[in-house]
C-alpha positions, 0 to 999 in steps of 0.5 A, a space after each residue: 115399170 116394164 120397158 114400153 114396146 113403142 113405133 119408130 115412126 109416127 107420121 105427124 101428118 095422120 089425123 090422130 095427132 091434128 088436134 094442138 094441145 090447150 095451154 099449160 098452166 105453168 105454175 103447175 107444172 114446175 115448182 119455180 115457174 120463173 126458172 129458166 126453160 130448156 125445151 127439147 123437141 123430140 124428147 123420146 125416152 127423155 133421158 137427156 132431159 132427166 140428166 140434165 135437170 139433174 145437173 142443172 136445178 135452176 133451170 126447167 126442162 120441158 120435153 116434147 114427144 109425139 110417141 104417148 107411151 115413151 112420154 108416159 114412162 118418162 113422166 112416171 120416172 121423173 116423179 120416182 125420181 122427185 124432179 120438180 124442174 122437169 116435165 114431158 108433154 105428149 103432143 105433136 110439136 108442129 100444131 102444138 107449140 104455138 099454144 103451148 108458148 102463147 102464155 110463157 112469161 116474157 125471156 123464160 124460154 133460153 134454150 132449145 134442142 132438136 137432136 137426131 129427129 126423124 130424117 123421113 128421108 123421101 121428098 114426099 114424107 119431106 113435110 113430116 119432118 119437124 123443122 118446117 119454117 113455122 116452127 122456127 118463126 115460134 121460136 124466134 117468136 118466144 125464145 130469148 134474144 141471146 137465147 140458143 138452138 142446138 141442133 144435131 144429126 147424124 144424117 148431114 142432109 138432115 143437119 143442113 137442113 135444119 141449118 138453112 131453115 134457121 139461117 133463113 129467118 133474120 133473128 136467128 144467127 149461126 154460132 160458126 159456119 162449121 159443123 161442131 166437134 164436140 157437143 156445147 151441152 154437158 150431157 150426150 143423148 143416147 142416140 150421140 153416144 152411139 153414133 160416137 162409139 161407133 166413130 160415125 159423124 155428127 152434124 151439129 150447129 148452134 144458133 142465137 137468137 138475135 137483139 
């Protein structure tokens, strides 16, 4: 499959993404719907999904991507690949995920990630970025108590950010005040590797959700 040319940014604001997704059904989509779900939010090419689920088949992954082309090309190399524990979904995350949770089966979802998203750097954009306050109530809503969110930037105001929108909320509970030097999770998304080879900072943080 030839590599898709797709955009760097994609407002999520604009009217092409403001209708949310209808509920998935979850039996469908995996092969063992009672597994453990890891969602990663902003999934792009989806290649840390894809090597996760490899490595840990006895969890499912579900990507969220708002680029429909990138999610199209990592859902026709899933099915080369015959993974029944990983799904992407194209849909703007900020309208969607609220419907996308509502009919989750109680403490499946354990594990969240948003990793180098967007930064939209002008305050005016500040409200195209997708940690907003109601995300982090969703997922508190949903995720599991003892349930995590791994956070990470190379852009510190982004990360911090990202951190005082989580810290705000009373169920989540920072894992360290300090930034983390290395990543809790055994695979690196392309964009960490390339910061990292640089010998460029990143900014990350986990956060548990609480009893």
């Amino acid at each position: 499959m030839a590599p898709v040319r797709v955009r760097q940014h994609v407002n999520p604001l604009s009217q092409k993404y403001q209708t949310p997704i209808q509920p998935l059904n979850w039996e469908k989509v995996y092969a063992n719907a009672t597994q453990p779900l890891h969602l990663d939010i902003g999934c792009g090419k989806g290649r840390f999904l894809l090597e996760m689920a490899t490595s840990e088949p006895h969890w499912n992954f579900l990507g969220l991507e708002i680029r429909e082309p990138l999610v199209v090309e990592a859902n026709h190399l899933r099915d080369e690949l015959g993974l029944c524990n990983l799904h992407y979904l194209f849909c703007n995350v900020n309208n969607s995920l609220a419907p996308l949770l509502s009919n989750l089966a109680p403490n499946i979802l354990q594990r969240v990630t948003i990793q180098f998203p967007d930064p939209w750097f002008k305050n005016r954009h500040a409200k195209r970025r997708v940690v907003q306050p109601e995300l982090v109530a969703e997922l508190a809503e949903h995720l599991v108590a003892g349930g995590i969110v791994f956070l990470q930037s190379d852009i510190k105001s982004i990360a911090e950010e990202m951190c005082d929108r989580f810290a705000a909320h009373p169920a989540f509970h920072r894992q360290t005040r300090q930034w983390l030097a290395e990543n809790p999770l055994p695979i690196q998304t392309e964009r960490e590797k390339s910061t990292v080879s640089r010998g460029e900072p990143v900014y990350r943080a986990v956060f548990i959700r609480g009893e």
